[in-house]
NUNU-993751 format. One record per residue: residue in three letters; y, z, x of N, C-alpha, C in turn. Coordinates in Angstrom, 3 decimals, decimal comma, m for minus. Example, Ala and Ser with C-alpha at 12.3 -4.5 7.8 and 13.67 -1.06 7.14 Angstrom:
% residues 2
<kolza = Ala	n_y = m5,690	n_z = 7,800	n_x = 13,190	ca_y = m4,500	ca_z = 7,800	ca_x = 12,300	c_y = m3,300	c_z = 7,800	c_x = 13,200>
<kolza = Ser	n_y = m2,250	n_z = 7,080	n_x = 12,850	ca_y = m1,060	ca_z = 7,140	ca_x = 13,670	c_y = 0,030	c_z = 7,870	c_x = 12,900>
This chain:
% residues 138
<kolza = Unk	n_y = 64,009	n_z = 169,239	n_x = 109,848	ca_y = 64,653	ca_z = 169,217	ca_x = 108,549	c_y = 64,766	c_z = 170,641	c_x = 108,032>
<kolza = Unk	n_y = 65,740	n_z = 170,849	n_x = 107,356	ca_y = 65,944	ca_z = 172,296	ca_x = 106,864	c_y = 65,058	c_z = 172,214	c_x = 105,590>
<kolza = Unk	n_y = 64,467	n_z = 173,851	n_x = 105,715	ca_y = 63,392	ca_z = 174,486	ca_x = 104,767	c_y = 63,967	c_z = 173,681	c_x = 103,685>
<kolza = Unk	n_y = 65,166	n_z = 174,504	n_x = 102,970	ca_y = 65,615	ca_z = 173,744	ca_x = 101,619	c_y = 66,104	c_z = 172,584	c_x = 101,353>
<kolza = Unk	n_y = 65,421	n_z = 171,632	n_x = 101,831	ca_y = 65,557	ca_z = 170,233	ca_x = 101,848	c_y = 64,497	c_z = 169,725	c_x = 100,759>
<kolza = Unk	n_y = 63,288	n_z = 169,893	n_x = 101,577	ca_y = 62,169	ca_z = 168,957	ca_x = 101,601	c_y = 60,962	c_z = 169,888	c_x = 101,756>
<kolza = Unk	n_y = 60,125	n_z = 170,550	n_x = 100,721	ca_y = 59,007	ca_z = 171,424	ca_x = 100,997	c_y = 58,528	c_z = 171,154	c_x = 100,218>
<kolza = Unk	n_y = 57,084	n_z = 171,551	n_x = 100,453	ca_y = 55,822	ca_z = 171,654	ca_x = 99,476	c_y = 55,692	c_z = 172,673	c_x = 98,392>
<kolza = Unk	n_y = 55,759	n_z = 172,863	n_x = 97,239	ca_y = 55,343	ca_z = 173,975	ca_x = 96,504	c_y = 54,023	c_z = 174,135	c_x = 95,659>
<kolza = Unk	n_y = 53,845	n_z = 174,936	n_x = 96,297	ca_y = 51,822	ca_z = 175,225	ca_x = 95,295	c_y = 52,072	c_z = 176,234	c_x = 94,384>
<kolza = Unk	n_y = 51,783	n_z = 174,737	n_x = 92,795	ca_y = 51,576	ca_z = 174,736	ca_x = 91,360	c_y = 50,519	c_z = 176,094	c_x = 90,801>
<kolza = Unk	n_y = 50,505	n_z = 176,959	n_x = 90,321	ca_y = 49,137	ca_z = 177,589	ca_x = 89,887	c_y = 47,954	c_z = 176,271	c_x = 88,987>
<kolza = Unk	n_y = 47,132	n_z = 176,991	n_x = 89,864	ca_y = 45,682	ca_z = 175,755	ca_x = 89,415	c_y = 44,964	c_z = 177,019	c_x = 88,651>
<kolza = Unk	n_y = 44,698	n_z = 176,724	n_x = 87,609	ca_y = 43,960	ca_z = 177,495	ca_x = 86,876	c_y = 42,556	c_z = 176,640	c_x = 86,666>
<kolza = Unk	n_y = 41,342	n_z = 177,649	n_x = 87,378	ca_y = 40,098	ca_z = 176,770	ca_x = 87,203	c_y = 39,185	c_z = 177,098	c_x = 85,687>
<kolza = Unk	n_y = 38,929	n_z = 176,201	n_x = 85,684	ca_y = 38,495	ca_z = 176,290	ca_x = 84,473	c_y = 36,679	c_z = 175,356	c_x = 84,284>
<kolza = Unk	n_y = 35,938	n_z = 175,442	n_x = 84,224	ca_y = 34,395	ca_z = 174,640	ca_x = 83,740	c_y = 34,604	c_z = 173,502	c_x = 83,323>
<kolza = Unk	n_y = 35,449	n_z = 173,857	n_x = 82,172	ca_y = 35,907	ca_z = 172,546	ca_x = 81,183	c_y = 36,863	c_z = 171,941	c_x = 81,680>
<kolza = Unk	n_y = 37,365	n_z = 172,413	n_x = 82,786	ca_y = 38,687	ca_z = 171,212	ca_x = 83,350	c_y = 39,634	c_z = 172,063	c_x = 83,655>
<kolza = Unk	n_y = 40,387	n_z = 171,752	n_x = 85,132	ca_y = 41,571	ca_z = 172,589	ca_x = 85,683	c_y = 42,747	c_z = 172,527	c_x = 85,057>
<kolza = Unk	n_y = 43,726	n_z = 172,842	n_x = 85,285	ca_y = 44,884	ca_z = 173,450	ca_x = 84,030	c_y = 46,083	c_z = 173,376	c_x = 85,500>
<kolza = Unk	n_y = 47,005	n_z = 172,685	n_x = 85,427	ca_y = 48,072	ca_z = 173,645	ca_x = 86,115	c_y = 49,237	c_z = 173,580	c_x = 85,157>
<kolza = Unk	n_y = 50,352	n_z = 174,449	n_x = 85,592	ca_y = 51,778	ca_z = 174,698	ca_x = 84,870	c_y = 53,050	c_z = 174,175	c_x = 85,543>
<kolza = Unk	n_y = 53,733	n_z = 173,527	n_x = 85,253	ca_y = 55,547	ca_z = 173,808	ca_x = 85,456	c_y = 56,220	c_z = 174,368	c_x = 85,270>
<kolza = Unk	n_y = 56,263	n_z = 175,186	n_x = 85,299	ca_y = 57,929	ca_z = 176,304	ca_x = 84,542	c_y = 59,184	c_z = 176,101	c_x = 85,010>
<kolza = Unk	n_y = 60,176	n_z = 175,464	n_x = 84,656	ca_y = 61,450	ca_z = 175,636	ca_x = 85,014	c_y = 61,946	c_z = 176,778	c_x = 85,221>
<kolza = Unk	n_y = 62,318	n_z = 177,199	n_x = 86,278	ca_y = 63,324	ca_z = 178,798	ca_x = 86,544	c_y = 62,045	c_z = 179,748	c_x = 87,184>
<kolza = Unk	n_y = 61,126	n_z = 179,133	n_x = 86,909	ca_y = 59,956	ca_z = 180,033	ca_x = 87,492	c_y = 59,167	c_z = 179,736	c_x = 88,913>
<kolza = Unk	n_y = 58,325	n_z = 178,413	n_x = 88,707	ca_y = 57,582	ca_z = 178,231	ca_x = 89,747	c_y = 58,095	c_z = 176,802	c_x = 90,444>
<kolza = Unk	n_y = 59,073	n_z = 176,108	n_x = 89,336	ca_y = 60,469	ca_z = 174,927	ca_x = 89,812	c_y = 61,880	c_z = 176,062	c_x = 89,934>
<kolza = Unk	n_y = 62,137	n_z = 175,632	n_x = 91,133	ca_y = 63,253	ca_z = 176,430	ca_x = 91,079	c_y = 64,679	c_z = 175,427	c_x = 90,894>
<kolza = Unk	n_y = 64,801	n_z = 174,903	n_x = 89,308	ca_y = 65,781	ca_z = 174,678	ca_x = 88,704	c_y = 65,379	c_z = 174,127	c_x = 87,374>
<kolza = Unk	n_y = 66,557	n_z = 174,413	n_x = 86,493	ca_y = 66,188	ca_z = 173,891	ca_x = 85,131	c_y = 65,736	c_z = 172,312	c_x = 85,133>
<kolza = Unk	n_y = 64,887	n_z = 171,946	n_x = 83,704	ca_y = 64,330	ca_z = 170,563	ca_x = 83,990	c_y = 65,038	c_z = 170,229	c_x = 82,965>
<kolza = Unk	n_y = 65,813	n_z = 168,869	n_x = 83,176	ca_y = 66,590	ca_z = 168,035	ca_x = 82,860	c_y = 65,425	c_z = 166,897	c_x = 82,288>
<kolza = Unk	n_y = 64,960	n_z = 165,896	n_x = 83,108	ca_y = 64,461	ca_z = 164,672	ca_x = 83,035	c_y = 63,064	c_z = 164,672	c_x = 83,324>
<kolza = Unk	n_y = 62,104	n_z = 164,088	n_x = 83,209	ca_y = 60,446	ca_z = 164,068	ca_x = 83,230	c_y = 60,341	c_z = 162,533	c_x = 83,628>
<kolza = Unk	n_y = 60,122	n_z = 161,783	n_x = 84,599	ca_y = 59,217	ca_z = 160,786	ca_x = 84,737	c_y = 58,158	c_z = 160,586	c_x = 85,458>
<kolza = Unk	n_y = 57,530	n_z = 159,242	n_x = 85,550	ca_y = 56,505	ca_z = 158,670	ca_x = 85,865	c_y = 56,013	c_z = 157,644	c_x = 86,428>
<kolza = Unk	n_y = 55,881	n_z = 157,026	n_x = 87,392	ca_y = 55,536	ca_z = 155,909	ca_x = 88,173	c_y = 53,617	c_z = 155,512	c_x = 88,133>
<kolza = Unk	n_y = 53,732	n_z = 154,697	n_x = 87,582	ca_y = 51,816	ca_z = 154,243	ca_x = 87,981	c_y = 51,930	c_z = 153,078	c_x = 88,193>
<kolza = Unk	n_y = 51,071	n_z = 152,411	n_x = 88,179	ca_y = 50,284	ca_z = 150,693	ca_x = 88,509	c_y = 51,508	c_z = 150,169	c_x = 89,537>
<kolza = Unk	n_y = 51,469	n_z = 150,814	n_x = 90,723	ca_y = 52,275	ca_z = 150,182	ca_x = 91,782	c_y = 51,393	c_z = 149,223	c_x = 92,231>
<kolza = Unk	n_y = 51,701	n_z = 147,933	n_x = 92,808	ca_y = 51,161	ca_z = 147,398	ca_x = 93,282	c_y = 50,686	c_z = 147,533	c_x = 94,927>
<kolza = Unk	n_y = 49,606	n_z = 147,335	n_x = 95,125	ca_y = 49,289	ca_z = 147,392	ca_x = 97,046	c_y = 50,582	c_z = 147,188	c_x = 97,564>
<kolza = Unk	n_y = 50,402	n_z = 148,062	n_x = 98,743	ca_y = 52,019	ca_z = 147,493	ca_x = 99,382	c_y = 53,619	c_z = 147,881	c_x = 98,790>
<kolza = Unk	n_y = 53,425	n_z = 148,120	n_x = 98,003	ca_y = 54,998	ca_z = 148,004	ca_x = 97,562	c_y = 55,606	c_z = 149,755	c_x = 97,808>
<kolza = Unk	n_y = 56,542	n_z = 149,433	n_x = 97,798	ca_y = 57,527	ca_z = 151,169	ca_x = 98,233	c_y = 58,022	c_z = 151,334	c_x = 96,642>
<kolza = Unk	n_y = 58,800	n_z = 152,733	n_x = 96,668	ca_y = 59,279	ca_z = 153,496	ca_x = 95,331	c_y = 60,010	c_z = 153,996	c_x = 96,033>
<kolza = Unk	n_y = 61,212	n_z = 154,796	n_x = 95,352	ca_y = 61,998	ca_z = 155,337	ca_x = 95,878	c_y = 63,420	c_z = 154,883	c_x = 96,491>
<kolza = Unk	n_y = 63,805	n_z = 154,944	n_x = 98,108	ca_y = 64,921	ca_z = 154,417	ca_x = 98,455	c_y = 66,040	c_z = 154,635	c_x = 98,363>
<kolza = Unk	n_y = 66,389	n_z = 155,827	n_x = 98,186	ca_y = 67,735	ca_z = 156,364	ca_x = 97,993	c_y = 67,418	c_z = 157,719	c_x = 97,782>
<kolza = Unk	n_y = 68,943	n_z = 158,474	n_x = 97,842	ca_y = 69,303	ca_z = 159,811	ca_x = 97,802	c_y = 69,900	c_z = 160,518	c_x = 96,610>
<kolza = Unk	n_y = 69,956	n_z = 161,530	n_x = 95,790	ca_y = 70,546	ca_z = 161,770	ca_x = 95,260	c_y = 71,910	c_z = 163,064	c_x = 95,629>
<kolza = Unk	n_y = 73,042	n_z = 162,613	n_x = 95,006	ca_y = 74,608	ca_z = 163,130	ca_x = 95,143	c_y = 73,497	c_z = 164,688	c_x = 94,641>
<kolza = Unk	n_y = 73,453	n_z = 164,602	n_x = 93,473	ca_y = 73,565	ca_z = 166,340	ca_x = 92,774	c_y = 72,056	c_z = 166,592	c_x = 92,116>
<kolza = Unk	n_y = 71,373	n_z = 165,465	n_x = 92,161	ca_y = 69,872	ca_z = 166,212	ca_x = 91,618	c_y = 68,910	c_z = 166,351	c_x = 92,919>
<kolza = Unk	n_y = 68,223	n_z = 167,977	n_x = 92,218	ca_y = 67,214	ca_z = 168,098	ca_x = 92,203	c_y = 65,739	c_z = 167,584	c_x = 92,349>
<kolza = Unk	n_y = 64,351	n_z = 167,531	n_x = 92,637	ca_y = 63,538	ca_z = 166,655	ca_x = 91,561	c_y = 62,174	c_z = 167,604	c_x = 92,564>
<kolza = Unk	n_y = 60,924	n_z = 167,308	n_x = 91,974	ca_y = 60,180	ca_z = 167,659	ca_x = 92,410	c_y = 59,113	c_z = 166,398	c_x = 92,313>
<kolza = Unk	n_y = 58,321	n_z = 166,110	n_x = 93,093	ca_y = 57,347	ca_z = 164,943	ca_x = 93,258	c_y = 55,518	c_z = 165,086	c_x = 93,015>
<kolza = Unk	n_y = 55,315	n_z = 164,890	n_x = 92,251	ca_y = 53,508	ca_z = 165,216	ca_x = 92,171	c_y = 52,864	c_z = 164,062	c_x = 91,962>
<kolza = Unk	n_y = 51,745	n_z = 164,355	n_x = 92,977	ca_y = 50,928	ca_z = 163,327	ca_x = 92,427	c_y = 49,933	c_z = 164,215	c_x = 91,538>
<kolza = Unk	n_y = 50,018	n_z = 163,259	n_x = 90,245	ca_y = 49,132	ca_z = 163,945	ca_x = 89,119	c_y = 47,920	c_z = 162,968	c_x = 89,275>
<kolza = Unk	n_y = 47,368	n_z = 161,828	n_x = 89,928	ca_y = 46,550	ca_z = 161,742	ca_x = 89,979	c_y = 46,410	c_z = 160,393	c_x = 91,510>
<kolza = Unk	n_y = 45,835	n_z = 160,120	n_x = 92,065	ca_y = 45,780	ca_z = 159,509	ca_x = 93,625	c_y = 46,415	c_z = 160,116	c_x = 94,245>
<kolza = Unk	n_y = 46,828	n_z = 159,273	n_x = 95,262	ca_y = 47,524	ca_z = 160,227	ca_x = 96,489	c_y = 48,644	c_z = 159,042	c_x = 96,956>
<kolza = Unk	n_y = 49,779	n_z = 159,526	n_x = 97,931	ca_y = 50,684	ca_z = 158,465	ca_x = 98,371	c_y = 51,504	c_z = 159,185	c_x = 99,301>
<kolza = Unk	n_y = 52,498	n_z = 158,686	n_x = 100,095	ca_y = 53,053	ca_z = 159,626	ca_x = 101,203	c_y = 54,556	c_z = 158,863	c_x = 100,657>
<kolza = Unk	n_y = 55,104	n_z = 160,373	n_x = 100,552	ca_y = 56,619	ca_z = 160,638	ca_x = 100,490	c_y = 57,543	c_z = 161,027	c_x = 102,329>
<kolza = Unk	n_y = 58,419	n_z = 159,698	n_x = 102,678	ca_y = 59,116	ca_z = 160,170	ca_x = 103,344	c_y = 60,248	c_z = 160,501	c_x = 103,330>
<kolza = Unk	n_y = 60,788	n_z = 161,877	n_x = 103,409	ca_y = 62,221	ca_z = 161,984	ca_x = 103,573	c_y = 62,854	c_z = 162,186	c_x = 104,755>
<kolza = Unk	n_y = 64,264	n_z = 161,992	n_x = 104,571	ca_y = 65,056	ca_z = 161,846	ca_x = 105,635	c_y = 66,337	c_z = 162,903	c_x = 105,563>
<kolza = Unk	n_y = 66,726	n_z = 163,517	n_x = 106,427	ca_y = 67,948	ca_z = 164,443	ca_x = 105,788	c_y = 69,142	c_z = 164,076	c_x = 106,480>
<kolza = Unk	n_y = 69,128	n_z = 162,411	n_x = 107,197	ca_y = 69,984	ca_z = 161,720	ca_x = 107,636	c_y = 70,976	c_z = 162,188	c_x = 108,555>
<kolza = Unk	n_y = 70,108	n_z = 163,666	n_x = 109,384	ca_y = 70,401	ca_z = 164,419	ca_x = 110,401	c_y = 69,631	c_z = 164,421	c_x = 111,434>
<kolza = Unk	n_y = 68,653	n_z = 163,226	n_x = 111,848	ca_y = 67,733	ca_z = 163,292	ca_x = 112,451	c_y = 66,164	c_z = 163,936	c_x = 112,389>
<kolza = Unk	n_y = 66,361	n_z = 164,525	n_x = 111,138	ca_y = 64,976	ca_z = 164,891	ca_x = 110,394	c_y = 64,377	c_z = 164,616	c_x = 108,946>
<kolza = Unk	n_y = 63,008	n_z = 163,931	n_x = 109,820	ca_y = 62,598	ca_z = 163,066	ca_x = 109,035	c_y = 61,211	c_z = 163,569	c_x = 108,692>
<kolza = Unk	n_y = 60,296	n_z = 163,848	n_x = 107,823	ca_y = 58,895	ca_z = 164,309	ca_x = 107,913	c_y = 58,349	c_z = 162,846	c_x = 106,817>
<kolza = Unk	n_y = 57,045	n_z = 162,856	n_x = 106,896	ca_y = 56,090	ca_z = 162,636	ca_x = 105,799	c_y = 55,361	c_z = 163,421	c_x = 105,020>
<kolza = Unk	n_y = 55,184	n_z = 163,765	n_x = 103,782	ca_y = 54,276	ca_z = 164,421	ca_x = 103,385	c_y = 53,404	c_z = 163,730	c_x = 102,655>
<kolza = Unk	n_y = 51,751	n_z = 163,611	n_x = 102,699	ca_y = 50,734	ca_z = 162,917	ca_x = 102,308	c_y = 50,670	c_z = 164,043	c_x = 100,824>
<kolza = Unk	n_y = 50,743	n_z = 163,171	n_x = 99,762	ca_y = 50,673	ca_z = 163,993	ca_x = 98,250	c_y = 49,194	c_z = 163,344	c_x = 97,803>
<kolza = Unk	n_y = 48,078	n_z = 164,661	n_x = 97,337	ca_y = 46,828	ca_z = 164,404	ca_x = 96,729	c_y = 46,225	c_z = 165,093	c_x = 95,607>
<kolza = Unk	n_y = 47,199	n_z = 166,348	n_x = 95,447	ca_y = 47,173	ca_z = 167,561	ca_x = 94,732	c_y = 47,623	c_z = 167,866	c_x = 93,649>
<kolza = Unk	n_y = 47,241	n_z = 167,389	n_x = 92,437	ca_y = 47,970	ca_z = 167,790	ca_x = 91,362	c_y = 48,152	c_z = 169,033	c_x = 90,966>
<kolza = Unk	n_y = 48,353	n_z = 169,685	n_x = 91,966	ca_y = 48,823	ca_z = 171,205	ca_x = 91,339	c_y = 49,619	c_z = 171,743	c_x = 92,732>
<kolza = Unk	n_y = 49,883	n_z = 170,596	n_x = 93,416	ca_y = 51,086	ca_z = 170,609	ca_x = 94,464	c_y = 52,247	c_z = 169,999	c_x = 94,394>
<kolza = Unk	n_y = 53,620	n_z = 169,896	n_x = 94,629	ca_y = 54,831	ca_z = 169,433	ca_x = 94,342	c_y = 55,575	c_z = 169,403	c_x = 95,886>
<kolza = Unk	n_y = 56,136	n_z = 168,654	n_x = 95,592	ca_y = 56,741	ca_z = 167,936	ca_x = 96,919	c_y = 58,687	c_z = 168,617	c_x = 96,478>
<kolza = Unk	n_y = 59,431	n_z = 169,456	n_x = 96,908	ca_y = 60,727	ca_z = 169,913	ca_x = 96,088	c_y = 61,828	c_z = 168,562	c_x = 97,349>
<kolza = Unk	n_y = 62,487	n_z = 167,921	n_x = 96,608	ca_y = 63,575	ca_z = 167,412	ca_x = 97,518	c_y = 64,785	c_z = 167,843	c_x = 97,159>
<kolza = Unk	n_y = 66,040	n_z = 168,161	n_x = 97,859	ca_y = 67,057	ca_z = 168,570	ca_x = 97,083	c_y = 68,072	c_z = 167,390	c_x = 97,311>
<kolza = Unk	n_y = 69,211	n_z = 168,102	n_x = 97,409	ca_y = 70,427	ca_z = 167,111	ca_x = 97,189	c_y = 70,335	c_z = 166,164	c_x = 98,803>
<kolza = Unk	n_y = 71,105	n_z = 165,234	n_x = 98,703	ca_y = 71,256	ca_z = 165,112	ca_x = 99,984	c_y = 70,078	c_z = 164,045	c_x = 100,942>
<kolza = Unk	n_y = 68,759	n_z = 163,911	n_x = 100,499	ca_y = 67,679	ca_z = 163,710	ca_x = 101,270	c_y = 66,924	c_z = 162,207	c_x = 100,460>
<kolza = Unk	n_y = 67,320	n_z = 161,394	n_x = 101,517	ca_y = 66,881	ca_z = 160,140	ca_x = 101,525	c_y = 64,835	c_z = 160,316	c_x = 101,379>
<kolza = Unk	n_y = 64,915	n_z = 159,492	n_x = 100,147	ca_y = 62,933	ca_z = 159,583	ca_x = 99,865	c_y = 62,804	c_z = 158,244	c_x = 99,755>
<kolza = Unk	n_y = 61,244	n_z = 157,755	n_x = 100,711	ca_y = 60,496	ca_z = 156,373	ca_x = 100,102	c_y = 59,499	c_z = 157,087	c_x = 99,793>
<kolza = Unk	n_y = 58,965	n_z = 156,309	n_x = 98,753	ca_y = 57,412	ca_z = 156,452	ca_x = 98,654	c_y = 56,747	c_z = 155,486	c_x = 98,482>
<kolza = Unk	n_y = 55,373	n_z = 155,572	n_x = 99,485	ca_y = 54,587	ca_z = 154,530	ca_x = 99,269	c_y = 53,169	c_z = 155,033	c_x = 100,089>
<kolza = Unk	n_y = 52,224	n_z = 153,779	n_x = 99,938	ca_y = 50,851	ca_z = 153,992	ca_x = 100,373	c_y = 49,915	c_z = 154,709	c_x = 99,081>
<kolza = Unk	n_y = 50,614	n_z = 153,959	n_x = 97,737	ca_y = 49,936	ca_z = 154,768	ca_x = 96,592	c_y = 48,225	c_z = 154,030	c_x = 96,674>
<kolza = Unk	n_y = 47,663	n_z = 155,001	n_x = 96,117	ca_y = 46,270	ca_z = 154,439	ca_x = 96,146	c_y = 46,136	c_z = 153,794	c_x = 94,870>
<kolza = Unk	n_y = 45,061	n_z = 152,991	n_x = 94,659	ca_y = 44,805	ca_z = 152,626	ca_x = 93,496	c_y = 44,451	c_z = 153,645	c_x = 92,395>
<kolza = Unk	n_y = 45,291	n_z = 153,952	n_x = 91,074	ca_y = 45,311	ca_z = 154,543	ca_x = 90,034	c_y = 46,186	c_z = 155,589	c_x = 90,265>
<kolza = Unk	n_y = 47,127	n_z = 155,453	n_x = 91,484	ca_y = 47,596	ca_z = 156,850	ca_x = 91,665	c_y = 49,129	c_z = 156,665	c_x = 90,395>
<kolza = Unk	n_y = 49,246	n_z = 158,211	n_x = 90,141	ca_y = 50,455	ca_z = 158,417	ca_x = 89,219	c_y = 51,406	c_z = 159,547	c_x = 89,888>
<kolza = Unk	n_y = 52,632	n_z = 159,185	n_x = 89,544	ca_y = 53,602	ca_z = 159,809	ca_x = 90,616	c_y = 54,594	c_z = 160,770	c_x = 89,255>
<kolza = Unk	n_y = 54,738	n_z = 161,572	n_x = 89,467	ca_y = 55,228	ca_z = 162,544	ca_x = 87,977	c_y = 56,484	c_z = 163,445	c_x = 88,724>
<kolza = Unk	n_y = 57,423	n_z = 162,993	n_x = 88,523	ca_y = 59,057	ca_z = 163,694	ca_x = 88,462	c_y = 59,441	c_z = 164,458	c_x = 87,961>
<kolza = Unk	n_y = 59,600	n_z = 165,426	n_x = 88,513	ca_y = 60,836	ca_z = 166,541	ca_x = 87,463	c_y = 61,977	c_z = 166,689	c_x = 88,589>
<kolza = Unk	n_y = 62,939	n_z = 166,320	n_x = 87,436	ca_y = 64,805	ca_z = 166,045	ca_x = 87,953	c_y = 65,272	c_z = 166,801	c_x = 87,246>
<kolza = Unk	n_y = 66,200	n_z = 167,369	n_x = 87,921	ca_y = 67,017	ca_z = 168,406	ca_x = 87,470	c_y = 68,406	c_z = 167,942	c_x = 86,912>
<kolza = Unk	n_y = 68,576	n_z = 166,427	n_x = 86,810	ca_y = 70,121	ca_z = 165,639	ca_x = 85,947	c_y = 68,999	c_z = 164,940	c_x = 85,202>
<kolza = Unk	n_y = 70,250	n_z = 164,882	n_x = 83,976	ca_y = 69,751	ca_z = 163,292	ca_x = 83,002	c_y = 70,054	c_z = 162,078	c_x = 84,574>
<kolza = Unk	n_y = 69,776	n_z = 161,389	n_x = 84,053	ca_y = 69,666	ca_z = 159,613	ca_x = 84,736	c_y = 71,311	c_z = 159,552	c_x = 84,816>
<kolza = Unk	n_y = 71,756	n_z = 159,182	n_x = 85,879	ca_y = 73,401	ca_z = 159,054	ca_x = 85,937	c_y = 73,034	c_z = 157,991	c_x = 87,155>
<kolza = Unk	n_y = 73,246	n_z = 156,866	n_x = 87,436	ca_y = 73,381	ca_z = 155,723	ca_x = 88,186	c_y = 74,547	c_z = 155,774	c_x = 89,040>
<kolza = Unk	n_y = 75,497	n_z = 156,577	n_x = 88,959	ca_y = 76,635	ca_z = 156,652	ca_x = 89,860	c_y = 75,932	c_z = 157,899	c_x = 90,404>
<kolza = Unk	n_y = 75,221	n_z = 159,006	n_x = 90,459	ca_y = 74,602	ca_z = 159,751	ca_x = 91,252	c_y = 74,029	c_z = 159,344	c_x = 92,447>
<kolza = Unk	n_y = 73,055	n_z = 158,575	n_x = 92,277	ca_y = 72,300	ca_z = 158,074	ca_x = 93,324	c_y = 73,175	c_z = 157,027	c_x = 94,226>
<kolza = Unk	n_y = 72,167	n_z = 157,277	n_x = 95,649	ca_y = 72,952	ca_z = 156,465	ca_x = 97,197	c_y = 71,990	c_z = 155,553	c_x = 97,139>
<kolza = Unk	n_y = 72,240	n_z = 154,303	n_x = 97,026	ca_y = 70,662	ca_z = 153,110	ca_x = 97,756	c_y = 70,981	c_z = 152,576	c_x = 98,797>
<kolza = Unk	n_y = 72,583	n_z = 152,663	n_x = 99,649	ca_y = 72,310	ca_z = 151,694	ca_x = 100,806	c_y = 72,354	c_z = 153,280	c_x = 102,009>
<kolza = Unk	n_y = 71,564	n_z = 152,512	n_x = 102,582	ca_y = 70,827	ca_z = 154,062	ca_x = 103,455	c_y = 72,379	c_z = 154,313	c_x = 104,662>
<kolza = Unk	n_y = 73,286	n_z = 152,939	n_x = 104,679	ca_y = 74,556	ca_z = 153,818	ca_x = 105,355	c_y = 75,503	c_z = 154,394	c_x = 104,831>
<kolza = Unk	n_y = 75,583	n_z = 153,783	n_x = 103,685	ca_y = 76,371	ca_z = 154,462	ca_x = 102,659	c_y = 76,002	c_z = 156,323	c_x = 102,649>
<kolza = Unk	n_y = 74,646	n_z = 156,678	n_x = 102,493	ca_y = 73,854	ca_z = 157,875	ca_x = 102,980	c_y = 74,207	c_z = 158,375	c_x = 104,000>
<kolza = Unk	n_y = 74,663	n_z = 157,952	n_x = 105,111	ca_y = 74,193	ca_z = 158,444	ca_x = 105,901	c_y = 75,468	c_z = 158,780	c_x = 106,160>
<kolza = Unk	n_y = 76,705	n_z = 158,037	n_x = 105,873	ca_y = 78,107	ca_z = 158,493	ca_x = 105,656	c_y = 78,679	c_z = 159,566	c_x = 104,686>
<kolza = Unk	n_y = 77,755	n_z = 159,893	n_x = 103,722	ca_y = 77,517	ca_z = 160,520	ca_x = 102,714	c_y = 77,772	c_z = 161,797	c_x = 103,722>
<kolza = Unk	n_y = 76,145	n_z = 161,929	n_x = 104,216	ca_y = 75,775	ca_z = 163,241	ca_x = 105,130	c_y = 76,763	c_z = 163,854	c_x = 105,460>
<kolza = Unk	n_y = 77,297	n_z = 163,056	n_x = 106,356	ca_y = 78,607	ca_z = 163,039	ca_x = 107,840	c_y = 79,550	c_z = 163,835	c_x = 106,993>
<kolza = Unk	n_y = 80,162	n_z = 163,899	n_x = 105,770	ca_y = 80,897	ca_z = 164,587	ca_x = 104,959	c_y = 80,531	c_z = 165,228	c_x = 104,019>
<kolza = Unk	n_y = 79,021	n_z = 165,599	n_x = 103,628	ca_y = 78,610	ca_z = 166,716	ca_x = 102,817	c_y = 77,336	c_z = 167,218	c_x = 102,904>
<kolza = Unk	n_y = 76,890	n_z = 166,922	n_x = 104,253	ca_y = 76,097	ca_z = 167,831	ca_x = 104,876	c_y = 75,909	c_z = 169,034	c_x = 105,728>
């Protein structure tokens, strides 16, 4: 999979006695402005998140608290997993790259930063539709 697809980025962890600290900065340590903020928790055992691609956003993936494995796909024959445990690590996906997520642990929380408001005609969910996508704008 190409570098600017699908990489890991390490958050500054600021340690602290009283409790660790990390930051987001848009334009700084996210490399794109932040549009949208969400949040996924109380998944149930078993169940997936995710499932589609986005046309034009951005997003970055953290687990702010458990752990869960993000797979993407760049519907070019490269496919990785990355196991997320680190809240002061970020998972960057860009345009283009088919994500599931799943294998959340119990209490885990999954924290988004997207670079569009919510647009429903953005996003791909049938994975050939994607993959036809690719074939002409990959």
């Amino acid at each position: 999979m190409k570098q600017e697809k699908a990489r890991l980025i390490d958050l500054p962890k600021i340690v602290d006695p009283r409790g660790n600290l990390t930051v987001a900065e848009q334009m700084k340590n996210i490399p794109f402005d932040i549009a949208r903020v969400y949040w996924t928790y109380d998944v149930p055992s078993g169940e997936r998140r995710g499932g589609h691609a986005h046309r034009t956003c951005e997003e970055i993936v953290i687990a702010v608290s458990g752990s869960f494995d993000v797979t993407v796909d760049d519907g070019q024959g490269g496919k990785e997993i990355y196991h997320l445990n680190h809240p002061y690590q970020g998972l960057y996906i860009g345009t283009g790259v088919w994500r599931t997520l799943e294998d959340f642990s119990s209490g885990a929380v999954c924290l988004v930063l997207a670079s569009e408001l919510f647009d429903e005609d953005e996003y791909i969910y049938e994975y050939d539709e994607f993959l036809d996508w690719v074939k002409h704008n990959g």
